[in-house]
C-alpha positions, 0 to 999 in steps of 0.5 A: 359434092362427093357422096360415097353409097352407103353400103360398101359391100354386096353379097354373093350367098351371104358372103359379103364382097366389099367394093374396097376389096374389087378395087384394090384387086383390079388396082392391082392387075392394073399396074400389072399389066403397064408394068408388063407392057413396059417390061415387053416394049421397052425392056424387050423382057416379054413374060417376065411380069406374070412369071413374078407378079404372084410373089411379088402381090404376096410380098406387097400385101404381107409388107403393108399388113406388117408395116400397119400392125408395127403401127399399131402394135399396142393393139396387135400386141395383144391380139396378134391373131387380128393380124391375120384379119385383112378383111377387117381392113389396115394396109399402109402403101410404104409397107407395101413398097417395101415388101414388094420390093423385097420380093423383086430382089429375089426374083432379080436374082432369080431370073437373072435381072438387073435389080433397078431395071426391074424396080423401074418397070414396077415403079411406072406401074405403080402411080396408075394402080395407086390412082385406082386404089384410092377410090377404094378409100371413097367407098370405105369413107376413110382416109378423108381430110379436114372439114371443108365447104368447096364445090367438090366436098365429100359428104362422110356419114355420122358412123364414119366421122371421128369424134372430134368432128363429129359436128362436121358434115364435109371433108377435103376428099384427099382420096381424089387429090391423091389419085389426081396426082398419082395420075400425073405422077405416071405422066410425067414418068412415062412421058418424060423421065423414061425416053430420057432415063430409060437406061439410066437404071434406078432413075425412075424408080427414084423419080417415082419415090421422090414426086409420090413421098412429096405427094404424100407428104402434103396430102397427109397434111390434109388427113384427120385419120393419122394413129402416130406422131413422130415430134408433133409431126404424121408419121408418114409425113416424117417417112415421107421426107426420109425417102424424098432426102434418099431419092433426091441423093440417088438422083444427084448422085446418078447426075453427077456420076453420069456427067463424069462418064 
């Protein structure tokens, strides 16, 4: 059984430091620093990952923050100053990939780098810093599924639990199932798709959208926490097919385009 501490935060002369905040941060330099080794050894692109990571954690951070308020803009519509409010939580990783990426089109532009090549050297990064950054979620007590009695439950407090489950003491700890997989992710990415791929540009960026949107797709099956349903369906659940249908065309594209060469 899973227990998170009851108390997410610490203080430092009565700032308060919150365990979600540590981890995301070190999630984040995490799947900087793969990135960079990668970049390095296997791009011969040395430096090029410090030189870009600041803009490209702004973007990232700025793309997650928006893509949850456009979620929720009933709420910011009326209060748009709360958007500011990052510490107050409400970061969506689709918002992030896309601003990241958005950042990383102008800094290949800038320093001369073929877009893919830079979206694959992010893109190996990515699964490992995800991994990290779902733990995040365990000492917040969110992002939790549905009620559940297996071996490995997680035990969320009364204050966390939604109404309609109030009466529920345990839940699937979809936070573990994602970071699990978002380790295997990385493996099968760095172990296989590279060696092979490596020079195929855009492949492994398509090959990490594909198998973490099919992730996602499925543990969100799990999550009680969704705020908007596109036709009964999560919405993420619905993003999550739109980017499985777009990697799996650009991977069958790059097979065939790659077999007539």
């Amino acid at each position: 059984m899973f227990r998170a501490p009851e108390i997410s935060y610490f203080s430092i002369c009565g700032f308060p430091i919150y365990y979600y905040g540590i981890i995301l941060a070190v999630a984040v330099f995490l799947g900087l620093w793969i990135s960079d080794k990668i970049a390095t050894k296997e791009y011969n692109l040395f430096g090029i990952i410090p030189r870009i990571a600041t803009p490209v954690i702004i973007g990232g951070i700025v793309g997650a923050r928006l893509y949850y308020c456009l979620l929720n803009i009933d709420i910011y519509i009326k209060n748009p100053f709360e958007i500011l409010y990052i510490r107050e939580g409400g970061l969506s990783i689709h918002g992030a990939i896309i601003g990241g990426i958005i950042v990383i089109y102008f800094m290949a532009k800038k320093y001369h780098i073929r877009l893919l090549k830079l979206c694959d050297i992010f893109a190996l990064g990515m699964p490992l810093a995800q991994a990290l950054g779902r733990w995040g979620n365990f000492f917040n007590q969110e992002a939790f599924g549905t009620p559940c009695d297996l071996p490995w439950k997680l035990y969320i407090q009364p204050a966390y639990r939604p109404d309609k489950y109030f009466s529920h003491k345990y839940f699937h700890p979809t936070f573990l199932y994602e970071s699990i997989l978002d380790i295997l992710i990385f493996i099968v990415l760095y172990k296989f798709v590279m060696p092979k791929y490596k020079d195929n540009l855009g492949v492994i960026t398509a090959a990490y959208l594909l198998l973490y949107s099919i992730v996602r797709f499925f543990i969100e099956g799990l999550r009680i926490d969704c705020i908007r349903y596109v036709c009964g369906m999560p919405l993420p659940q619905l993003v999550s097919i739109l980017i499985i249908i777009g990697a799996s065309a650009f991977l069958i594209y790059k097979y065939k385009t790659s077999d007539e060469n």
